[in-house]
C-alpha positions as CSV (number, residue, x, y, z in Angstrom):
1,X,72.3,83.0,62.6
2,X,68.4,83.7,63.2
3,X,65.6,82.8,65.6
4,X,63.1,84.6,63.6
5,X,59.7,82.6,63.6
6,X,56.8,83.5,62.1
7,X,55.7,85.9,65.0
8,X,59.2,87.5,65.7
9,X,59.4,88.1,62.0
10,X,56.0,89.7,62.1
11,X,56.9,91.4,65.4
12,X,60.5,92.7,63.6
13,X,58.5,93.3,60.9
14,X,56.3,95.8,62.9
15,X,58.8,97.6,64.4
16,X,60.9,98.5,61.5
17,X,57.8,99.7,59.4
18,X,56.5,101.9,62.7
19,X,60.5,103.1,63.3
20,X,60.7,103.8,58.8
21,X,57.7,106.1,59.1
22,X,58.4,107.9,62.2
23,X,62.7,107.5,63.0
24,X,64.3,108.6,60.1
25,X,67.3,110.8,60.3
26,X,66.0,114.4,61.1
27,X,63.7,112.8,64.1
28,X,66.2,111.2,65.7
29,X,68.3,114.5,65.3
30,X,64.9,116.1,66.8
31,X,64.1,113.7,69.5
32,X,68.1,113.8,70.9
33,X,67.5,117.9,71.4
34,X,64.3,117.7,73.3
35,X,63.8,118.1,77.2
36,X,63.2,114.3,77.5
37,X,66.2,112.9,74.8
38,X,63.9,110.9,73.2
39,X,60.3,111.1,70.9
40,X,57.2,110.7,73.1
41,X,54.8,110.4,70.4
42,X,56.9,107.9,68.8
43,X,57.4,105.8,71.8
44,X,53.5,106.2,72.2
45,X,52.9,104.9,68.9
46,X,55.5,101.8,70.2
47,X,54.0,101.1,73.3
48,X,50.0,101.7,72.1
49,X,50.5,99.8,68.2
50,X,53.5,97.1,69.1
51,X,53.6,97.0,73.0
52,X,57.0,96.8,73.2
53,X,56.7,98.4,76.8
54,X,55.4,95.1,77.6
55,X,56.8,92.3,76.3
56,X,59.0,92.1,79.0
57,X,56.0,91.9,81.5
58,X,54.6,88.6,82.5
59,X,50.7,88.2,81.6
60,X,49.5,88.7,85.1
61,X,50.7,92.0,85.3
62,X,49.3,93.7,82.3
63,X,52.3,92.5,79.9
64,X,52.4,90.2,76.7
65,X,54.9,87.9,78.4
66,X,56.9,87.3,75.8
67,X,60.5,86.1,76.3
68,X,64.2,87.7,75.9
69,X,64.1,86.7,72.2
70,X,61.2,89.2,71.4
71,X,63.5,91.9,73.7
72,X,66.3,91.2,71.3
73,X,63.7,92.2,68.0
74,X,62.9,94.7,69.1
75,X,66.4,95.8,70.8
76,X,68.3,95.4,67.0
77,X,65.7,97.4,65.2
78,X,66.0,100.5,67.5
79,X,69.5,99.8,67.3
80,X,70.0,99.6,63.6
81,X,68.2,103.8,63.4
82,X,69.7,105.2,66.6
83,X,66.0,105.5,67.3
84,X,66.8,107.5,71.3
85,X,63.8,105.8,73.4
86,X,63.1,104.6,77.0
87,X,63.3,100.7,75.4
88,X,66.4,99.5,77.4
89,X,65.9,101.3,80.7
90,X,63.1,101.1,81.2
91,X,61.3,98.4,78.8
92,X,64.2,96.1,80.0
93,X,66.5,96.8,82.8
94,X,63.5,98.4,84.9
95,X,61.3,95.9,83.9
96,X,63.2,92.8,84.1
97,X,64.7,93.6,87.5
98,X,61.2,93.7,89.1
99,X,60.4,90.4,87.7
100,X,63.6,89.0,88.9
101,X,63.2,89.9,91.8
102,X,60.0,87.7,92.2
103,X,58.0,90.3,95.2
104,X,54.3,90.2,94.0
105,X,53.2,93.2,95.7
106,X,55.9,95.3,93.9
107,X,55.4,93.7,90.4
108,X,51.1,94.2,91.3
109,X,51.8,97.8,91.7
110,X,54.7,99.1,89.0
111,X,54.6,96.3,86.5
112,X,51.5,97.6,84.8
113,X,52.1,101.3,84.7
114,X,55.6,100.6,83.1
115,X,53.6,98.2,80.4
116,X,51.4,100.8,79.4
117,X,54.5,103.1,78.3
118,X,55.8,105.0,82.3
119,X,59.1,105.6,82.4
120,X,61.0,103.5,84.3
121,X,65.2,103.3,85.8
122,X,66.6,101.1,87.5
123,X,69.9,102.9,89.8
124,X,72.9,100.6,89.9
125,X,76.5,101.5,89.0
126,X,78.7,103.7,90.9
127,X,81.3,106.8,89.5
128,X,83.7,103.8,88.3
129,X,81.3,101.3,86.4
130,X,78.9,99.0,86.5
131,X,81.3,96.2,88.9
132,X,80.0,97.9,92.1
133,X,76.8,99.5,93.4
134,X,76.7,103.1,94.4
135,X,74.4,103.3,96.8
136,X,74.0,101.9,100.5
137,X,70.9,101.1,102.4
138,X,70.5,101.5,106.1
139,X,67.0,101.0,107.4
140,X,64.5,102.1,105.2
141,X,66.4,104.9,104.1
142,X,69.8,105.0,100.7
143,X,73.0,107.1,100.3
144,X,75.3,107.5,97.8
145,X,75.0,108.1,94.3
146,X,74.1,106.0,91.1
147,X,76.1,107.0,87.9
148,X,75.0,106.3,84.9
149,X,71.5,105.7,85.4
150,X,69.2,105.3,81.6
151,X,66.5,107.6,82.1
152,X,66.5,108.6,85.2
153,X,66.1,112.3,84.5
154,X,62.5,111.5,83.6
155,X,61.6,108.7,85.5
156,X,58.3,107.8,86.9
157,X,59.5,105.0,88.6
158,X,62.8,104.8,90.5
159,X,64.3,101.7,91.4
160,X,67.7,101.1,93.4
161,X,70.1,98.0,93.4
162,X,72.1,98.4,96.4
163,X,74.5,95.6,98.2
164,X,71.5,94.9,100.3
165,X,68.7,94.4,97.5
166,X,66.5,96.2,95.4
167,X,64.5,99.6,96.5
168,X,61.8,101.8,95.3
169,X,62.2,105.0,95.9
170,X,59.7,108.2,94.9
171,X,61.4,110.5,92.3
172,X,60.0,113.4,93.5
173,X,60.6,112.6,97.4
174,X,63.1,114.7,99.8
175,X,66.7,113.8,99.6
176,X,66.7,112.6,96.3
177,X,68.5,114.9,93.2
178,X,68.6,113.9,89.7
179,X,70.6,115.6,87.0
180,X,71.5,114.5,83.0
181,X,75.1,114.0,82.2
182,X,76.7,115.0,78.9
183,X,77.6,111.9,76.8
184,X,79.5,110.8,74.0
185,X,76.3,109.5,72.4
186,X,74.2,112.2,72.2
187,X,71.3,109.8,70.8
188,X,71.0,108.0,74.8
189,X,70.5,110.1,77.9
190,X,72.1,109.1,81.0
191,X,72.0,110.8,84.5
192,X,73.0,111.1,88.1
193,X,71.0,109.9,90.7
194,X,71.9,111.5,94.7
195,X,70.3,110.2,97.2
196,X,70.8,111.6,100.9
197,X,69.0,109.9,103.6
198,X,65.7,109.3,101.0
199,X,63.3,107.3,101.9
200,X,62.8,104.2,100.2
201,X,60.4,101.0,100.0
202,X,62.3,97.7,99.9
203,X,61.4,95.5,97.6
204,X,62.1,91.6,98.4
205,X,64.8,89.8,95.9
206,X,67.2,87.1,95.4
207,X,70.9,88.1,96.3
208,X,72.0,87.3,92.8
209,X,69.7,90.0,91.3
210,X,72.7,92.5,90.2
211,X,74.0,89.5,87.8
212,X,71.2,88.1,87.0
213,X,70.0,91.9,85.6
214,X,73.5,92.3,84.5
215,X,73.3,89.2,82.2
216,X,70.0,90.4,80.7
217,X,71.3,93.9,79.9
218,X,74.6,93.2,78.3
219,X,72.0,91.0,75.7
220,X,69.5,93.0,75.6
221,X,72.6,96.0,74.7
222,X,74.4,93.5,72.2
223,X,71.3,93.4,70.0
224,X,71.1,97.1,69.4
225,X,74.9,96.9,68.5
226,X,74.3,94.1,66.1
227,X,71.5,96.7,64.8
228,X,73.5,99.6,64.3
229,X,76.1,97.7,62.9
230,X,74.2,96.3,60.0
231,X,72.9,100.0,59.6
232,X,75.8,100.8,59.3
233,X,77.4,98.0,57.0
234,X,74.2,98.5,54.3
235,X,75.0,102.5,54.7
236,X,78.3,102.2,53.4
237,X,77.7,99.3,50.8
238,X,74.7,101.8,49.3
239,X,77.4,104.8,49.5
240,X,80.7,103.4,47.9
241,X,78.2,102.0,44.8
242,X,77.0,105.5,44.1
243,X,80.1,107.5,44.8
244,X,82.1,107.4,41.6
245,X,85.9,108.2,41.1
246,X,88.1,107.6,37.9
247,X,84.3,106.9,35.7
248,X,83.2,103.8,38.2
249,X,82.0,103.4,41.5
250,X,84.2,102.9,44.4
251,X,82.7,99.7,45.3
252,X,84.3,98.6,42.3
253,X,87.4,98.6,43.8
254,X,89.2,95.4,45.1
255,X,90.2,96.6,48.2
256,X,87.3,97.8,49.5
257,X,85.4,95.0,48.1
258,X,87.9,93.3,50.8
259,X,87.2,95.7,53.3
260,X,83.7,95.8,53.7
261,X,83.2,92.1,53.0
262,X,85.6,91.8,56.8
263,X,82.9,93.9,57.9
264,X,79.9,91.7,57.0
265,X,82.0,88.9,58.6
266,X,82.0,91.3,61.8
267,X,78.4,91.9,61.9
268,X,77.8,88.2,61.1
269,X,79.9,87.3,63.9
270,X,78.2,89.7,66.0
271,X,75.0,88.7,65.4
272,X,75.5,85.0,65.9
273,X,76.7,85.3,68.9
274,X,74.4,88.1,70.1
275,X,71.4,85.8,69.2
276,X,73.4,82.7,71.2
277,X,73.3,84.6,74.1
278,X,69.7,85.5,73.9
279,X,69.3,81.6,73.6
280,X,71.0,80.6,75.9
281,X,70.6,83.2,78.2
282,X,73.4,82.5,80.6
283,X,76.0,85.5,81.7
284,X,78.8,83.4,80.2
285,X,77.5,84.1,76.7
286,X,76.2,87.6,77.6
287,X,79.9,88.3,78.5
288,X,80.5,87.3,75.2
289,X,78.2,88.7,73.2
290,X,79.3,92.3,74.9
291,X,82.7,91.9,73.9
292,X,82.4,90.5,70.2
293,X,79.6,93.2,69.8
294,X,81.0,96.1,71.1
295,X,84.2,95.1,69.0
296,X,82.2,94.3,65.8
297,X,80.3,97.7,65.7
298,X,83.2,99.8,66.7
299,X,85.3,98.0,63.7
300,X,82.3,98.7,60.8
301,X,81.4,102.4,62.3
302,X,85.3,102.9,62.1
303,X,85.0,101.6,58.1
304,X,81.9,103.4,57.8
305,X,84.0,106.9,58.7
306,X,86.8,105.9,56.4
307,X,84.9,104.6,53.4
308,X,82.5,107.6,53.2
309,X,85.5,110.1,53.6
310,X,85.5,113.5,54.6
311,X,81.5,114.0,54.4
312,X,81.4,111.0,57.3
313,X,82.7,113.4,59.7
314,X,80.2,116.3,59.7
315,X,77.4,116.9,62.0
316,X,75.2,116.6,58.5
317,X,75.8,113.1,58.1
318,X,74.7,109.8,60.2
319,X,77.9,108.3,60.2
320,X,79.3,110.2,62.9
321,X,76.4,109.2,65.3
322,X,77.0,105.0,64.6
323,X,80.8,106.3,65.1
324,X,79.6,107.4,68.6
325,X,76.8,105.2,69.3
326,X,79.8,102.3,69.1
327,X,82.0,103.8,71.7
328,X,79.0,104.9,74.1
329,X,78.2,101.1,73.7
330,X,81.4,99.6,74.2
331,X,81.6,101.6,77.4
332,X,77.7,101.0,78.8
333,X,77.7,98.1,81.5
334,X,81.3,98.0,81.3
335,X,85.0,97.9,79.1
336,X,84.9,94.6,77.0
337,X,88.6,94.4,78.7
338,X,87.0,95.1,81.9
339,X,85.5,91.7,81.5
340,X,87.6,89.7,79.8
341,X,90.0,90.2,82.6
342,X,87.6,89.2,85.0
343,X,88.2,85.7,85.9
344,X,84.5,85.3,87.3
345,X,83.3,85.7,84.2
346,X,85.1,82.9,82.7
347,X,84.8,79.8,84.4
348,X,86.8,77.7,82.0
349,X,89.8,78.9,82.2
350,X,90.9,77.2,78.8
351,X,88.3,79.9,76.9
352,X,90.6,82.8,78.0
């Protein structure tokens, strides 16, 4: 399944020429060592050529105003090199819970920075996921702590989602302390965020604006997996008809003729669902999509490891990272068992 048109083609298009030129294997294993975990020239060169920093960002405010279909290009072709970037953090969750929450005066003021390529995070889950905020409001001050904040190391602009709505809060301002965590995916950065009595700005939004950014991210996350996972698919198809044993390529061999054609069924699977959540857009089907992604890519990076053999486990070859870059996944925004235990999530009983 598709929704290509002629512009998203020319849009994925774009993307995967800029990402061929400038994300190949040795810069993404540069950009994940540097102070910022990610190429700032490249996502220059993103932002300034493609604008992906603002697709997300209505018109009026400096942005392209494109929908969650051009997100999810954009979101699969990152996701298909590992290219590390600000894309989802910022790009997206940032973005996207700004216009959500529908306050003019804080869109006028942050929406047009974070279009031309500022870092953005949004603060949101607490030490045990991504069910419960981690930080409390009491006046015009927050408290607590945010765990597993996308980019907040780096951020220019902080924004908070706490029980009481969404905050903005100055990075650099007293009582707040940022710090990166160490992470199974080395190729995406996430940090800390302490706040002790910081001052903060509120910013006006609908109560529903935890699952209404929730929705968008799990979509926004399934596309990259749906990337990585075809990477990953055509990485191992290319190896097994090169690599020769007994005078003929491995590929050659019935069984894993059978094995990697259950893995183009996986990635199929994944993607069709991925892009019927990005239709649809409704947090039924991003539930959905996060589970049969997250399963999908963790299934063909697990194939990918076998079929390449012993090589697939060195620090030397990219295997390893879509082998880590699946399990990160699975675990960002929440355990697919997390949610398919979650009886708020399915409605229709029946389904479960």
């Amino acid at each position: 399944m598709s929704f290509d048109n002629e512009e998203r083609a020319a849009l994925r298009s774009s993307v995967r020429g800029l990402l061929a030129k400038h994300s190949d294997s040795a810069a993404v294993r540069r950009a994940m060592t540097t102070e910022h975990g990610y190429d700032e020239a490249l996502w220059s060169r993103l932002c300034d050529q493609i604008g992906v920093a603002a697709l997300a960002v209505p018109e009026k405010y400096g942005g392209v105003g494109a929908s969650l279909l051009e997100i999810h290009v954009v979101q699969e072709e990152l996701g298909r090199t590992l290219t590390p970037s600000p894309m989802l953090g910022s790009a997206v969750l940032a973005t996207q819970a700004l216009v959500l929450s529908g306050d003019v005066d804080a869109c006028s003021r942050l929406l047009p920075t974070i279009a031309e390529g500022a870092v953005a995070a949004l603060c949101w889950a607490d030490s045990n996921g991504w069910s419960n905020v981690g930080v409390t409001a009491s006046g015009d001050t927050l408290s607590g702590t945010a765990s597993y904040v996308l980019g907040a190391d780096i951020a220019e602009v902080l924004l908070v989602l706490t029980s009481d709505g969404l905050y903005q809060v100055d990075p650099s301002s007293d009582g707040v302390h940022r710090r990166r965590l160490p992470t199974m995916d080395p190729t995406r950065s996430l940090s800390e965020v302490s706040f002790d009595a910081a001052a903060a700005r509120r910013i006006e939004s609908p109560p529903d604006l935890v699952e209404q950014v929730r929705t968008i991210a799990l979509i926004a996350l399934s596309a990259e997996q749906v990337g990585a996972a075809s990477a990953a698919l055509e990485m191992t198809v290319a190896y097994t008809k090169a690599r020769t044993q007994f005078g003929r390529s491995i590929g050659s061999f019935q069984a894993l003729k059978h094995r990697m054609a259950d893995m183009y069924v996986s990635v199929e699977a994944a993607r069709s669902m991925s892009c019927a959540a990005a239709l649809s857009g409704t947090h039924e089907d991003a539930v959905a999509a996060k589970i049969c992604c997250s399963e999908a890519l963790q299934h063909v990076a697990a194939e990918t490891i076998q079929m390449h053999g012993g090589i697939a486990i060195t620090w030397d070859h990219d295997a390893q990272l879509f082998f880590k870059r699946a399990h990160g996944a699975a675990q960002l925004f929440g355990l697919p068992r997390d949610y398919l235990t979650d009886p708020a999530c399915w409605p229709r009983q029946d389904f479960v």
